[in-house]
ROTIKE-485443 format. One record per residue (C-alpha): residue in three letters; x negated, y, z negated; residue number from 0. Coordinates in steps of 0.1 Angstrom, whole numbers. Layout:
// residues N
<"ALA"; <X; Y; Z>; NUM>
...
//
This chain:
// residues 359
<"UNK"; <-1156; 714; -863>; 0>
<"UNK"; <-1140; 707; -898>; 1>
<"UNK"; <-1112; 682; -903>; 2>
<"UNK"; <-1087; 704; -919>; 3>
<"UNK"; <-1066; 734; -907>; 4>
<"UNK"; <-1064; 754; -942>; 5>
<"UNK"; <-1030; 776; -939>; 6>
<"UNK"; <-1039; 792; -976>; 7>
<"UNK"; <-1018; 824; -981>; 8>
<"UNK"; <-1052; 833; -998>; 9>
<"UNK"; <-1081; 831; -1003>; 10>
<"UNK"; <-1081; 822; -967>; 11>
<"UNK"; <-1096; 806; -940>; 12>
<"UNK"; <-1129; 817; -928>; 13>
<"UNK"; <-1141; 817; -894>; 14>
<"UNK"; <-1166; 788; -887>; 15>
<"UNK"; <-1196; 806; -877>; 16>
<"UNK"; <-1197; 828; -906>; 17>
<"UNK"; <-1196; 800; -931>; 18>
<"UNK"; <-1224; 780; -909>; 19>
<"UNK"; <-1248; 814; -914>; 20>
<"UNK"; <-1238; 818; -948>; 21>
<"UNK"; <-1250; 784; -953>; 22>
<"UNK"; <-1281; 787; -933>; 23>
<"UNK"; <-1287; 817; -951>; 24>
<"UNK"; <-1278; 810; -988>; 25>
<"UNK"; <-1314; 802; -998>; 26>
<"UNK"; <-1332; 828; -979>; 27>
<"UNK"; <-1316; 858; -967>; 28>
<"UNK"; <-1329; 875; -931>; 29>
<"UNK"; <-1362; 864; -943>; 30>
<"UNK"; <-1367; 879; -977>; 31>
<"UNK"; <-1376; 849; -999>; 32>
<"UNK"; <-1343; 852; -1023>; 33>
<"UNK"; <-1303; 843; -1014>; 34>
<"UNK"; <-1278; 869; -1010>; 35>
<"UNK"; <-1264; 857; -1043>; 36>
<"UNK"; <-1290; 870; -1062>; 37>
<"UNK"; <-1292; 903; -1047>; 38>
<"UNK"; <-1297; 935; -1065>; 39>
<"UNK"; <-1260; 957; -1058>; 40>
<"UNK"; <-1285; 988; -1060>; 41>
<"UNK"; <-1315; 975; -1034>; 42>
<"UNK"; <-1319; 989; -1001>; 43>
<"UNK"; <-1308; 958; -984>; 44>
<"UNK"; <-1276; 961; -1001>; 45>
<"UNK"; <-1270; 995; -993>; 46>
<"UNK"; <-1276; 989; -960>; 47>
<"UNK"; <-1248; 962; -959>; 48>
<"UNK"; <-1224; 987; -972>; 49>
<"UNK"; <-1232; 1011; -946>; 50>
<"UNK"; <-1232; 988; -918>; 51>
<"UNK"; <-1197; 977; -933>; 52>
<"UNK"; <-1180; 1008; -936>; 53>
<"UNK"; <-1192; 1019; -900>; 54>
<"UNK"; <-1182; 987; -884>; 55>
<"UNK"; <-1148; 990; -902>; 56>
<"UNK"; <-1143; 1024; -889>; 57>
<"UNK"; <-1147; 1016; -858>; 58>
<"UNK"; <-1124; 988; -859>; 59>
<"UNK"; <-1099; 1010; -873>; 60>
<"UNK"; <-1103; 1042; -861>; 61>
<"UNK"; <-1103; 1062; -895>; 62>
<"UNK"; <-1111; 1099; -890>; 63>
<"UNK"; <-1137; 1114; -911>; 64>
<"UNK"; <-1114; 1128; -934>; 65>
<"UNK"; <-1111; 1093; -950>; 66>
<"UNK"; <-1132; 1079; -977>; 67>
<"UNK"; <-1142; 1041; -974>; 68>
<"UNK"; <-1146; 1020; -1007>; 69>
<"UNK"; <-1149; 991; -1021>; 70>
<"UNK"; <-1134; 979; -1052>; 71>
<"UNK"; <-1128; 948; -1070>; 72>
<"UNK"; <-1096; 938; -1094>; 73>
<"UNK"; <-1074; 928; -1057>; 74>
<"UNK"; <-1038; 942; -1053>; 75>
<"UNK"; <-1029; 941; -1088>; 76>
<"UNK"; <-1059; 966; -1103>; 77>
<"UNK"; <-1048; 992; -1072>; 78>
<"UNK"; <-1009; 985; -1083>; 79>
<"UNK"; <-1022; 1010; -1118>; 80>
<"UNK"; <-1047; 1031; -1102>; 81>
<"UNK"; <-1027; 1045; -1077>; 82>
<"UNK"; <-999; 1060; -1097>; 83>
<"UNK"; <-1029; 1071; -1123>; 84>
<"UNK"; <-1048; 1086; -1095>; 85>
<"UNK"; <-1018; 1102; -1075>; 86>
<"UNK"; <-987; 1109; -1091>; 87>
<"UNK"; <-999; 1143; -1102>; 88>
<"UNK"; <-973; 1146; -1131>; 89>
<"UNK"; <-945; 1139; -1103>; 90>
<"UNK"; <-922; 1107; -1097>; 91>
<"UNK"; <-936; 1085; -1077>; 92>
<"UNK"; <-910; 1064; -1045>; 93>
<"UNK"; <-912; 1024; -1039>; 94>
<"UNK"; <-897; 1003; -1011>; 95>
<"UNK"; <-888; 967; -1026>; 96>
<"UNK"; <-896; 938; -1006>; 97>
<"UNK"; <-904; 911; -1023>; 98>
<"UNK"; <-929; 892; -1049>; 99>
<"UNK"; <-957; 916; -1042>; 100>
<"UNK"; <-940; 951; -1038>; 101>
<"UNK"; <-923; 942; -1072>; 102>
<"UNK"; <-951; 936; -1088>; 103>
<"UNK"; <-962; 970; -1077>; 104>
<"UNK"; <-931; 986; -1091>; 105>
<"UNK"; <-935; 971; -1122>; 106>
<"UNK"; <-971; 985; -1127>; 107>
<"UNK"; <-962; 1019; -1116>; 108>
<"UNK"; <-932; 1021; -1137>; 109>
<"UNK"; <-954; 1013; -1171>; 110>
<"UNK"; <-972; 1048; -1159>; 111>
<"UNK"; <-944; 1069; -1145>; 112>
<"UNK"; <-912; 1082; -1133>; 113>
<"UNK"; <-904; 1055; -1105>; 114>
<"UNK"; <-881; 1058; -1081>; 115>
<"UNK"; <-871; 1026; -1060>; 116>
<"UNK"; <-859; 1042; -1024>; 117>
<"UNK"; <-848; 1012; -1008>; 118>
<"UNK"; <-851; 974; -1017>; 119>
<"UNK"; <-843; 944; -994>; 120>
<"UNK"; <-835; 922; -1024>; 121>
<"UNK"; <-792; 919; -1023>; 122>
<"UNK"; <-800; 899; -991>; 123>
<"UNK"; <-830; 876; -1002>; 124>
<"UNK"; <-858; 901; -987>; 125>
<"UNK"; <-852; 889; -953>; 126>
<"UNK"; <-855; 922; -939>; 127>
<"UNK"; <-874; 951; -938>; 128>
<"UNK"; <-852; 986; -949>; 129>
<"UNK"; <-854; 1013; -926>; 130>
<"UNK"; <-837; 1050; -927>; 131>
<"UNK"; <-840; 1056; -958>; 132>
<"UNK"; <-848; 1091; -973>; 133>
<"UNK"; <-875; 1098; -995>; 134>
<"UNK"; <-869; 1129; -1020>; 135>
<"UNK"; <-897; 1155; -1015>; 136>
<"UNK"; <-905; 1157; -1047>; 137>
<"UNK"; <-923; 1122; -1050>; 138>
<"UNK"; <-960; 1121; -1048>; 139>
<"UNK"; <-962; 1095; -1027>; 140>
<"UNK"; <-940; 1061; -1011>; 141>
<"UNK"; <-957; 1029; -1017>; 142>
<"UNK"; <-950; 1001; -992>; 143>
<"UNK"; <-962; 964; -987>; 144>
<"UNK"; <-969; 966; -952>; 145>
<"UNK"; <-966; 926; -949>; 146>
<"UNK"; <-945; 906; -974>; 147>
<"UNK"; <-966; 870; -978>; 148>
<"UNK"; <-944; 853; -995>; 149>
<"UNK"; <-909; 864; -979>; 150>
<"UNK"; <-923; 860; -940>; 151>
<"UNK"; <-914; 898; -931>; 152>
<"UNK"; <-940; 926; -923>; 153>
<"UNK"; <-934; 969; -912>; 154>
<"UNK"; <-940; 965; -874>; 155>
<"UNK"; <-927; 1002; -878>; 156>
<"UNK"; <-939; 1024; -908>; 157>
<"UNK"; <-910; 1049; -927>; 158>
<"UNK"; <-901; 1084; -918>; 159>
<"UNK"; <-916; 1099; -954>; 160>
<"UNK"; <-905; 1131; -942>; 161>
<"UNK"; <-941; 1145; -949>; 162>
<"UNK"; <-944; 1125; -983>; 163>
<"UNK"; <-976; 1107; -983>; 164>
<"UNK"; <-977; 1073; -975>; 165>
<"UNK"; <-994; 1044; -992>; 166>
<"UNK"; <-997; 1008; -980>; 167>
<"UNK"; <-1010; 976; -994>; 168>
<"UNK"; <-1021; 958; -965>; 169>
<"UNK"; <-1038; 929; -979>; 170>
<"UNK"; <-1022; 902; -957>; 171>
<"UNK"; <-1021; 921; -922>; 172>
<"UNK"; <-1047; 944; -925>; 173>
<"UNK"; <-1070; 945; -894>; 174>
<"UNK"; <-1045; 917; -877>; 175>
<"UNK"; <-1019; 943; -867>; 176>
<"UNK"; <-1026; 976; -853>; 177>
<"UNK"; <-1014; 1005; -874>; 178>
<"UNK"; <-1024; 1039; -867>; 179>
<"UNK"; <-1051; 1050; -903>; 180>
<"UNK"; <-1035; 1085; -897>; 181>
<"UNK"; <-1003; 1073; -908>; 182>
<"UNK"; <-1013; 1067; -944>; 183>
<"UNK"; <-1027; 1086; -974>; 184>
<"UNK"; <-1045; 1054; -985>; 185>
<"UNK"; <-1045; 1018; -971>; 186>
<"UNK"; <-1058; 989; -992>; 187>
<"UNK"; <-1060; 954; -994>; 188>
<"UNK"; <-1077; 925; -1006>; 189>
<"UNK"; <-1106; 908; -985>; 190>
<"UNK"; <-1096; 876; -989>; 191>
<"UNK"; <-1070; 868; -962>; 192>
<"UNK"; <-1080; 889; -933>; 193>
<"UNK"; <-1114; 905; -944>; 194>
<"UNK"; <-1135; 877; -966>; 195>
<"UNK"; <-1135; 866; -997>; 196>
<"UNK"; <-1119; 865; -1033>; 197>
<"UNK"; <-1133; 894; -1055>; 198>
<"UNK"; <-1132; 927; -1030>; 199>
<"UNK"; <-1107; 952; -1024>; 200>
<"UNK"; <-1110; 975; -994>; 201>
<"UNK"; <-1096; 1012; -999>; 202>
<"UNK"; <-1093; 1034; -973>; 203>
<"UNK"; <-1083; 1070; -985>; 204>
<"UNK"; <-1075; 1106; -975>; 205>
<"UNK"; <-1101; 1130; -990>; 206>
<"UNK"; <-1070; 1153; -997>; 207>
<"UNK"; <-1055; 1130; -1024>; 208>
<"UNK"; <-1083; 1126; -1045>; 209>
<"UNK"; <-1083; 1152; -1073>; 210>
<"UNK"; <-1099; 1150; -1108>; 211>
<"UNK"; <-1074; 1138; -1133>; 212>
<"UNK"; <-1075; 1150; -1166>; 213>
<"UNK"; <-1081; 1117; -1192>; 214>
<"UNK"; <-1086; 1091; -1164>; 215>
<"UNK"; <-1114; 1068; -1175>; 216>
<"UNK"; <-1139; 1070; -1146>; 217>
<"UNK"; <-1138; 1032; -1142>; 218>
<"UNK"; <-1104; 1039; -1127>; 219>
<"UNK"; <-1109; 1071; -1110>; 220>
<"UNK"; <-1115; 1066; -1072>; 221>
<"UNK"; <-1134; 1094; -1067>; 222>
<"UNK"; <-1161; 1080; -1092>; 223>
<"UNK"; <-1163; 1047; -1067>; 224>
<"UNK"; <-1164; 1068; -1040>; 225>
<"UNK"; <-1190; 1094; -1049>; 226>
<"UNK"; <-1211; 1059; -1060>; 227>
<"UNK"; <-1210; 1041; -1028>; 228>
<"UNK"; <-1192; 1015; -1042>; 229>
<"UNK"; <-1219; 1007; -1066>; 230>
<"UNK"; <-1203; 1026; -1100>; 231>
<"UNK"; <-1206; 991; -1117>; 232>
<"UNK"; <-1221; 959; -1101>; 233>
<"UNK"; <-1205; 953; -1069>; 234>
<"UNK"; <-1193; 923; -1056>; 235>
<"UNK"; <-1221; 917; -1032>; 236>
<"UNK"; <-1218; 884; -1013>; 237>
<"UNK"; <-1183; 892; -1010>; 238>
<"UNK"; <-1191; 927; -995>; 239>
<"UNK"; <-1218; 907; -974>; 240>
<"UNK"; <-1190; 887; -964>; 241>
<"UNK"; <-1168; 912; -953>; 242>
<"UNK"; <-1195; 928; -932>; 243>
<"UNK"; <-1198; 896; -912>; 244>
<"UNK"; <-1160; 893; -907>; 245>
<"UNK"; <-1160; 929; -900>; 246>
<"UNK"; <-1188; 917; -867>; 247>
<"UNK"; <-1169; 887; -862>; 248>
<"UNK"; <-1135; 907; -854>; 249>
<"UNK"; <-1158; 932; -835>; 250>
<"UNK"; <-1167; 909; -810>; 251>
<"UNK"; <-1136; 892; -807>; 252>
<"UNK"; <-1122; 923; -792>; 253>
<"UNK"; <-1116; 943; -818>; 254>
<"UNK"; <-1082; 946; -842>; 255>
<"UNK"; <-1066; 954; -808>; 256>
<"UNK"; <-1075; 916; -794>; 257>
<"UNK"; <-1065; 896; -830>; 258>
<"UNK"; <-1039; 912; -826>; 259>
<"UNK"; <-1026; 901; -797>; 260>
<"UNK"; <-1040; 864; -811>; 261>
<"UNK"; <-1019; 868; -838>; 262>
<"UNK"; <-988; 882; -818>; 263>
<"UNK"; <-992; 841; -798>; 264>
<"UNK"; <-999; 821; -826>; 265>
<"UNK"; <-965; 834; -846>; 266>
<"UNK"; <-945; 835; -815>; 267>
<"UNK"; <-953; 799; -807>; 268>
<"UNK"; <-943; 787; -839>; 269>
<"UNK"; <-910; 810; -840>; 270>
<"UNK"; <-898; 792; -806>; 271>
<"UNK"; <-903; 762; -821>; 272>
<"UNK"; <-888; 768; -847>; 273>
<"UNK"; <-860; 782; -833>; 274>
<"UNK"; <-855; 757; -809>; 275>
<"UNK"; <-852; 730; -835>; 276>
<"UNK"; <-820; 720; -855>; 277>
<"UNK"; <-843; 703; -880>; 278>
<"UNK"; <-864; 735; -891>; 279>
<"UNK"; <-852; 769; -901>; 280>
<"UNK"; <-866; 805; -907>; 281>
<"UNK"; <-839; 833; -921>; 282>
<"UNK"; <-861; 859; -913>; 283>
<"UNK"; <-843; 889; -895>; 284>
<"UNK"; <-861; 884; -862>; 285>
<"UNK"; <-871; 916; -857>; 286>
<"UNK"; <-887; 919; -892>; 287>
<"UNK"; <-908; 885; -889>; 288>
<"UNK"; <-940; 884; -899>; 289>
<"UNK"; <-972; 877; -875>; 290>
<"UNK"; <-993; 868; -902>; 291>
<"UNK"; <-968; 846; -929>; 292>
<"UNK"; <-944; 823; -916>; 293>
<"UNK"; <-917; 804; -937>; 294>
<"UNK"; <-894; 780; -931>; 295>
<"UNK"; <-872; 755; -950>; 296>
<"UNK"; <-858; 721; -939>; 297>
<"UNK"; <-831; 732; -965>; 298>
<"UNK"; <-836; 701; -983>; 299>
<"UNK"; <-863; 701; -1009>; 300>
<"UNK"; <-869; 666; -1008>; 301>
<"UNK"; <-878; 667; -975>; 302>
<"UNK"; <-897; 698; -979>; 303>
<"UNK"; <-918; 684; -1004>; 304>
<"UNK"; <-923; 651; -983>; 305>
<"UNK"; <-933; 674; -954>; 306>
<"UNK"; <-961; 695; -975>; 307>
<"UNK"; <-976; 660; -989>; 308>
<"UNK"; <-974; 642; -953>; 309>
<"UNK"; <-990; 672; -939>; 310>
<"UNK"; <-1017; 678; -962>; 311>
<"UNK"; <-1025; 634; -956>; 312>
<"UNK"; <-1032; 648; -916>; 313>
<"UNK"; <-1054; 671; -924>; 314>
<"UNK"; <-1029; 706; -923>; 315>
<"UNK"; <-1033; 720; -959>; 316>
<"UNK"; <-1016; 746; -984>; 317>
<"UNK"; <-986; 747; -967>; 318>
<"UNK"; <-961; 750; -999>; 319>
<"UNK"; <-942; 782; -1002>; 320>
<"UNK"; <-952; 807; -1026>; 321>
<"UNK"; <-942; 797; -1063>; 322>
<"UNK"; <-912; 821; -1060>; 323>
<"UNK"; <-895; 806; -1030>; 324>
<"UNK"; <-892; 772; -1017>; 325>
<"UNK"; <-897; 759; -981>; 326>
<"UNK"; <-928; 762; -964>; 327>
<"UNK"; <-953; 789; -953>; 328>
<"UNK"; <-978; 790; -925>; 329>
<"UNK"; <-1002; 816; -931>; 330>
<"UNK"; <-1019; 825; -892>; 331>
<"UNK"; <-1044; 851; -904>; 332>
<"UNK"; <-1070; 863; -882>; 333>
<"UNK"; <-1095; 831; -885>; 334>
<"UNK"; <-1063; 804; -880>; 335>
<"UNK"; <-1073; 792; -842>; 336>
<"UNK"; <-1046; 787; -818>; 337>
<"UNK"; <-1052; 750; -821>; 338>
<"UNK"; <-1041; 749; -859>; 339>
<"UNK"; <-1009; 760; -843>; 340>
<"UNK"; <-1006; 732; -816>; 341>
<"UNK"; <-1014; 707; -848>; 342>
<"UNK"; <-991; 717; -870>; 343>
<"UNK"; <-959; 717; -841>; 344>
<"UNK"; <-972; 684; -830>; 345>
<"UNK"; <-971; 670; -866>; 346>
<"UNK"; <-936; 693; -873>; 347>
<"UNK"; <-923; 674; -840>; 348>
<"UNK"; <-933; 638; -853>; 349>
<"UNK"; <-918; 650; -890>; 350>
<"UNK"; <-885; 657; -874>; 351>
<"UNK"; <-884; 626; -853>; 352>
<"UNK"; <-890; 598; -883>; 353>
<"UNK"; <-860; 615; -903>; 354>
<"UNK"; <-844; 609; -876>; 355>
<"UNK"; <-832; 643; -865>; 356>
<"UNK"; <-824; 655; -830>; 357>
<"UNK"; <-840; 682; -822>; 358>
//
């Protein structure tokens, strides 16, 4: 058992028995004289771990075969300009504003094209999610961040598009809530919080969107990484090795189903504290609260900062706020054991009573 509970928005915690093979295996992998850092993206072995990935992953997630698997590198940010260069199709393109991430997204796509912001949450400090909005048929698709890391609130329900395809970046709550594949055109995200490591991107992809694209350099053209198996360039293979063992690891601890449900206890426990204390406070609209991200404020940045420092000194790290908000932020991915929860209350509850607050 390690001495810290690491509540990093990302890269995140890893479960315990994966890093324990990893380290077992680093010099000599399954047996073949050489570690898995030096091997070659376009061996067998390799190839094999992709397949065994992508298969594990589709069970997990129940993607149809109509749905392309890849895997990428450049995170988030390389996807926020490949997706309006591989799917606008000359058309304007539709964005729902929630925050840090989504904006960032916005920016990207509005360097490329016509962008159209359909709803934003930002007049009331992105404490919600906005729901009944219209998208206009003519967009090529509406881009949503399905969880918002730094702003604590996640889609528990996706939009009505009105038949307008739907793309999501789920890097912080993919495979840790259940959302139906079918819902989306494409679904992507960044290993390194629910999936692995730092340095892979996971794509998921109806076949119906991709389309050649007329000046697109093929380093940006999903279909090229697709039609490669994920090896157009050297791959990120330990990191895709990685993924493969979380992709087990969430297999056999019942599926995205049962972290899930995980998940749904860990937040919930730290809510009703939360909300039970005069001390602590979340400004989340409740019903918008995220599973994965949650943020609080003891309103008084002194304290806050006194609170991050104390708690990192017992062992309960990264808990700072993202640099574009203040307070605190308790990132529960799938790895986080229920017992990092029960630490960090007990230490919240000691916090409270030395600054002599009633809770």
């Amino acid at each position: 058992m390690r001495d810290v509970y690491n509540f990093s928005a990302g890269p995140a915690t890893l479960p315990e028995s994966i890093l324990l093979q990893l380290q077992e295996e680093l010099l000599n992998y399954q047996g073949l004289g050489y570690s898995m850092l030096e091997m070659n993206h376009r061996a067998p072995e390799f190839f094999a771990i992709i397949d065994h990935a992508k298969a594990t992953l589709k069970e997990l997630m129940h993607i149809p075969d109509n749905y392309s698997i890849v895997f990428l590198q450049g995170g988030s940010s390389l996807q926020f300009a490949m997706i309006p260069m591989n799917f606008a199709k000359g058309k304007r393109v539709a964005y729902v504003d929630t925050g840090f991430w989504s904006a960032k997204a916005i920016e990207e796509a509005k360097i490329l094209n016509d962008t159209l912001v359909v709803a934003s949450s930002k007049d009331d400090n992105y404490r919600f999610t906005p729901k009944g909005f219209e998208v206009p048929s003519d967009c090529a698709y509406l881009h949503i961040t399905t969880n918002s890391t730094s702003e604590g609130t996640m889609f528990k329900e996706l939009p009505d598009t009105g038949g307008v395809p739907l793309i999501g970046d789920a890097c912080s709550n993919i495979l840790g809530f259940e959302y139906n594949v079918e819902d989306f055109a494409m679904i992507y995200a960044g290993a390194q919080k629910n999936a692995g490591v730092a340095g892979v991107t996971v794509a998921i992809i109806r076949n119906d969107m991709l389309h050649d694209v007329e000046g697109l350099p093929h380093i940006l053209d999903y279909k090229q990484h697709i039609q490669a198996n994920s090896v157009y360039n050297t791959s990120p293979t330990f990191g895709i090795y990685v993924t493969s063992l979380v992709l087990d690891w969430i297999k056999q601890a019942g599926g995205v189903e049962g972290i899930a449900k995980r998940n749904e206890l860990k937040s919930s426990t730290l809510y009703d504290y939360i909300d039970a204390s005069t001390f602590y406070h979340n400004y989340v609209v409740v019903e918008d609260r995220s599973t994965m991200n949650v943020v609080f404020t003891t309103d008084d940045d002194h304290l806050d900062q006194a609170f991050i420092d104390q708690a990192w000194d017992k062992g309960l790290i990264n808990l700072a706020g993202h640099r574009s908000a203040k307070g605190m932020r308790v990132s529960l991915y799938n790895a986080m054991p229920m017992e990092g929860v029960t630490a960090l209350i007990d230490f919240m509850d000691s916090f409270a009573k030395e600054n002599c607050v009633t809770l």
